[in-house]
C-alpha positions as MATLAB code, in Angstrom:
seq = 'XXXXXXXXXXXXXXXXXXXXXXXXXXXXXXXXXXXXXXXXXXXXXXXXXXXXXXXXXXXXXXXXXXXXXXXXXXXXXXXXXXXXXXXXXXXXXXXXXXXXXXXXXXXXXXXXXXXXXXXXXXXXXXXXXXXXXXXXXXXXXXXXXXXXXXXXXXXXXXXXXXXXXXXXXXXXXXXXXXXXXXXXXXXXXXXXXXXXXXXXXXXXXXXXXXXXXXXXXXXXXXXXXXXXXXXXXXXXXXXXXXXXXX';
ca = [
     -16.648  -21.041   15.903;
     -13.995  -18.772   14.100;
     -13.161  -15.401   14.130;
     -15.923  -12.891   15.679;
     -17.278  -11.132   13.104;
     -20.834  -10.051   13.054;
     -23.570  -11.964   10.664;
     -25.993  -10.169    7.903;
     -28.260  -12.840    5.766;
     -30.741  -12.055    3.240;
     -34.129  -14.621    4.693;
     -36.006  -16.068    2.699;
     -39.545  -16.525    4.296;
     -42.784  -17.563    2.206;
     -45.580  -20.313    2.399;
     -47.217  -22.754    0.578;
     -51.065  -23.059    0.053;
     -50.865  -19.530   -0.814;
     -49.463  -16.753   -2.140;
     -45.749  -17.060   -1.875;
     -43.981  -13.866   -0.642;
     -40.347  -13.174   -0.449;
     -38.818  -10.842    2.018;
     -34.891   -9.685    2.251;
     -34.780   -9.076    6.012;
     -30.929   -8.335    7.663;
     -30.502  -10.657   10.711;
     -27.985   -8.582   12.340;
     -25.969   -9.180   15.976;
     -25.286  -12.662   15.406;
     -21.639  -13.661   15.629;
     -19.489  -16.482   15.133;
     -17.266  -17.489   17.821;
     -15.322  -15.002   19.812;
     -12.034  -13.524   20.542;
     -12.657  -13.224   24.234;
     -11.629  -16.339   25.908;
     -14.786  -15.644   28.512;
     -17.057  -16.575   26.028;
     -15.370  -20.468   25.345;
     -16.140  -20.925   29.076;
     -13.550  -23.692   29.037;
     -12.617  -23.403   26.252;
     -12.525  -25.423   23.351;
     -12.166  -29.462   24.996;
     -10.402  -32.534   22.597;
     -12.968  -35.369   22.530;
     -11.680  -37.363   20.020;
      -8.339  -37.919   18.222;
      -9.271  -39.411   14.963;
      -9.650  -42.384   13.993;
     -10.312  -44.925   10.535;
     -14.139  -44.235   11.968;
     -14.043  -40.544   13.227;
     -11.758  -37.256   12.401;
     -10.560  -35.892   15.071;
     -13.698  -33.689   17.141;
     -13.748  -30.955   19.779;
     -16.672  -29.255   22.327;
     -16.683  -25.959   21.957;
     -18.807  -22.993   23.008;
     -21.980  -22.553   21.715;
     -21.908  -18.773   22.502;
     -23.908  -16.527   20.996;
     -26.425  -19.180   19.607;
     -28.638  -20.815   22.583;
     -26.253  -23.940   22.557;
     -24.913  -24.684   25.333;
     -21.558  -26.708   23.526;
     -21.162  -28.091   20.179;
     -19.354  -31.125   18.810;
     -17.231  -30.526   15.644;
     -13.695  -31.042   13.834;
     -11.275  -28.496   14.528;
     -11.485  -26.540   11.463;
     -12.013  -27.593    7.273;
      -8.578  -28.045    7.163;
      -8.246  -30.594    9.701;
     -10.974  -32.602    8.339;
      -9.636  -32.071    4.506;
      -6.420  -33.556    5.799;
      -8.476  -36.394    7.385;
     -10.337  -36.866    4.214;
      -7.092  -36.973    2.390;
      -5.676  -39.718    4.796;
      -8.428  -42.130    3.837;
      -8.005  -40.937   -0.303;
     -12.155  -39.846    0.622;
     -13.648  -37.367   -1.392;
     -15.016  -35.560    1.655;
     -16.415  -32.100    1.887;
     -14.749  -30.254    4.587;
     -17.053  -27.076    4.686;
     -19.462  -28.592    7.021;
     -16.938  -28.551   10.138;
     -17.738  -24.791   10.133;
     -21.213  -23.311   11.193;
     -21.882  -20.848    8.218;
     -22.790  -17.726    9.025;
     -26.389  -17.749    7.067;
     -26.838  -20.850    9.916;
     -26.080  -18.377   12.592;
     -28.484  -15.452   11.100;
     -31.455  -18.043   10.615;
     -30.813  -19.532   14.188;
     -30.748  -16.328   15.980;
     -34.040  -15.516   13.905;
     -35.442  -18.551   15.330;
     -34.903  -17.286   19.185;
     -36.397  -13.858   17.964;
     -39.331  -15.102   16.333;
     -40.241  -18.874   17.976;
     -43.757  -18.684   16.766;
     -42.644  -20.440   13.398;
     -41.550  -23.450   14.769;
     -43.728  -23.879   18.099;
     -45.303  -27.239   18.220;
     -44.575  -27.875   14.588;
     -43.036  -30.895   12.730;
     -39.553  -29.250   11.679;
     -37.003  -30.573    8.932;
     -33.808  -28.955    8.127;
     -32.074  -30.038    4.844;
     -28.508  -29.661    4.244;
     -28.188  -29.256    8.257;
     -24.559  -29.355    8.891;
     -23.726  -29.534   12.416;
     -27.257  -28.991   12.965;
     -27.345  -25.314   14.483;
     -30.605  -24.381   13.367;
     -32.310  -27.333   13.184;
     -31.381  -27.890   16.982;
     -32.081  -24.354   17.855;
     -35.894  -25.139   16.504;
     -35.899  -28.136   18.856;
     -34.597  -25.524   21.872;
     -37.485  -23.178   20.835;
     -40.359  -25.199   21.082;
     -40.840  -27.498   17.483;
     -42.849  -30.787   18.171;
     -39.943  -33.060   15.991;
     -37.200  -31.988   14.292;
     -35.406  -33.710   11.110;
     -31.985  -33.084   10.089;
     -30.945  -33.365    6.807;
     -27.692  -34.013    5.312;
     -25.601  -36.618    2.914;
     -22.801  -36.280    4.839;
     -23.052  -38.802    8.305;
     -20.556  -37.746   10.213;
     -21.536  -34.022   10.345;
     -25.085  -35.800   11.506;
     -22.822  -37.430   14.216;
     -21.786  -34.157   15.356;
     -25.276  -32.867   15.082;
     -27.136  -35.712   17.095;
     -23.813  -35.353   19.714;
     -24.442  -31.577   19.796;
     -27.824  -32.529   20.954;
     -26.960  -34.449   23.557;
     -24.732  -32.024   25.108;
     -27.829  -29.921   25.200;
     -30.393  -31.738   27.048;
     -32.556  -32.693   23.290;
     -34.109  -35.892   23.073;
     -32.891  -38.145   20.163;
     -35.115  -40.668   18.444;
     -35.991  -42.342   15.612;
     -37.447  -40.408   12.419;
     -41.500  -39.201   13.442;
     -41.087  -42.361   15.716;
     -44.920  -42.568   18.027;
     -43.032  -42.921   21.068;
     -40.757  -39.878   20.503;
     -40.897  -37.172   23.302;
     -41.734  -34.005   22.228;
     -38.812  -31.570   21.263;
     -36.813  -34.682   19.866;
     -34.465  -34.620   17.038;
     -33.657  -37.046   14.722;
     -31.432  -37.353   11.441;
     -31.661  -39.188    8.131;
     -28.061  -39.576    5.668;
     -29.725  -38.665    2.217;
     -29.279  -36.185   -0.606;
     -32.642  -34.180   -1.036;
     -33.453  -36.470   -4.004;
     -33.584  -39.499   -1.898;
     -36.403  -38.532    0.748;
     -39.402  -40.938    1.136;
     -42.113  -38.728   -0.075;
     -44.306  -39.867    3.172;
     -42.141  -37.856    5.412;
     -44.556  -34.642    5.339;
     -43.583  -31.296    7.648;
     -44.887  -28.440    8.554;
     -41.484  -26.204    8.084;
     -38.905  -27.160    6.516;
     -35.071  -24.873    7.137;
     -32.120  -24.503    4.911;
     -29.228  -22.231    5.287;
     -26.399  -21.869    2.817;
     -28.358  -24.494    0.317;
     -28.497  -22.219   -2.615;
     -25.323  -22.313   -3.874;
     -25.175  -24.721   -7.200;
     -27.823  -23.723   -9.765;
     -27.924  -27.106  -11.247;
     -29.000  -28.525   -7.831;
     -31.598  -25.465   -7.428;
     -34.594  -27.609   -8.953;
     -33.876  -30.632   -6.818;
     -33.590  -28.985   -3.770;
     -37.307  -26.919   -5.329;
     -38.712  -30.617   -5.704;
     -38.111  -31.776   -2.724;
     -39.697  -28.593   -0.583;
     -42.566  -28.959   -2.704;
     -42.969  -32.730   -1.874;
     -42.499  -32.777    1.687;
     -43.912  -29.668    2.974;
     -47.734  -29.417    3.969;
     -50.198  -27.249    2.155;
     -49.843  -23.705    4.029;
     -46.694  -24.831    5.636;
     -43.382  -22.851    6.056;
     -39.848  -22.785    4.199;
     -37.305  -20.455    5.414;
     -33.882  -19.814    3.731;
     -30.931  -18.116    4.889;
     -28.725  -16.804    2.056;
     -25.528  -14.509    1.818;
     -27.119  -11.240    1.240;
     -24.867  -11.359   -2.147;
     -25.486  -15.051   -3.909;
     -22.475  -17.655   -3.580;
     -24.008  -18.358   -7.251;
     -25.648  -15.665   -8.484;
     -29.272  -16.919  -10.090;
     -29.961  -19.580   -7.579;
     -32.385  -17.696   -5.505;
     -34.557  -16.585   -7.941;
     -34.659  -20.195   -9.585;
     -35.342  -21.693   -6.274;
     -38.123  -19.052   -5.887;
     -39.579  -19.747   -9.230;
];
């Protein structure tokens, strides 16, 4: 989704119920985009102009991640100047997929044994790449995560595109494999809504957020459950792993 350039992300794997373990693996040989046309297919595909509802999306390749196509803006920019249209106070970083959510999706496809049959919520999802590459890979339900609703829009599109079942959060009548998304800052979360995993990628980058985002693990995850964290092998804020950890 930009320039190719390979991905390395420290993972952060440990459970609960137990004894906690941290591991710094390298998730190497994922990339980001590509400069050879043959891997767009057709290439990037205008889907929507922008709008007082919308900014202005694409379908793009979903190449080397096992999407299929993904719905997103343009670029940050695009969506800053969007933002700045409507005098929002938008975050544009989300119409990129970060390259942590690239390393922890490809480390999905390598190792689908942690999300196989399992209830799966990803917080601070984005456009949703990992979360929907759990879904691909076999999780019973997966949750995503984030405060922002229109990169949820993009998310629940991308899911579309790729043959995923939508449906309402943990609904009884939800198909296996379906996704579903909840607007809400990790504070917010009902405390019923209990998972076996839960995903973040590129979450650990405020320390005064750290415990919040610690709380909120700790409250929705099952006893002997999974969290897994992608991270920039060095810290966008240095201090925020280890407090997350502690």
């Amino acid at each position: 989704f930009g320039s190719r350039h390979s991905v390395r992300a420290g993972l952060l794997h440990f459970a609960f119920g137990g004894m906690a373990r941290s591991t710094d693996e390298a998730v190497e040989n994922a990339e980001i985009g590509a400069d050879d046309p043959a891997a767009f297919q057709d290439g990037p595909v205008w889907i929507h102009p922008g709008n007082a509802t919308l900014p202005p999306l694409i379908e793009v390749s979903g190449q080397p991640l096992s999407l299929r196509r993904v719905v997103k803006p343009p670029d940050p920019e695009t969506l800053h100047e969007w933002y700045v249209e409507r005098d929002e106070d938008g975050d544009p970083s989300w119409a990129n997929l970060w390259p942590s959510a690239a390393a922890l999706a490809a480390h999905l496809e390598s190792e689908p044994n942690l999300v196989r049959g399992q209830t799966v919520l990803e917080l601070g999802a984005g456009l949703g790449a990992v979360g929907l590459t759990a879904a691909k890979f076999g999780a019973s339900h997966v949750i995503l995560v984030d405060r922002e609703p229109l990169a949820l829009h993009c998310a629940m599109s991308t899911a579309v595109l790729n043959g995923l079942v939508t449906s309402e959060v943990l609904s009884e009548d939800a198909a296996r494999g379906s996704v579903s998304a909840i607007a809400s800052n990790w504070s917010s979360l009902q405390d019923d809504l209990i998972v076996n995993v839960v995903l973040g990628a590129e979450v650990l980058y405020d320390l005064a957020d750290v415990p919040t985002l610690a709380s909120c693990v700790v409250r929705l995850l099952k006893s002997g459950g999974t969290v897994l964290v992608a991270d920039p092998l060095r810290e966008r804020s240095v201090g925020c792993r280890a407090a997350f950890l502690s």
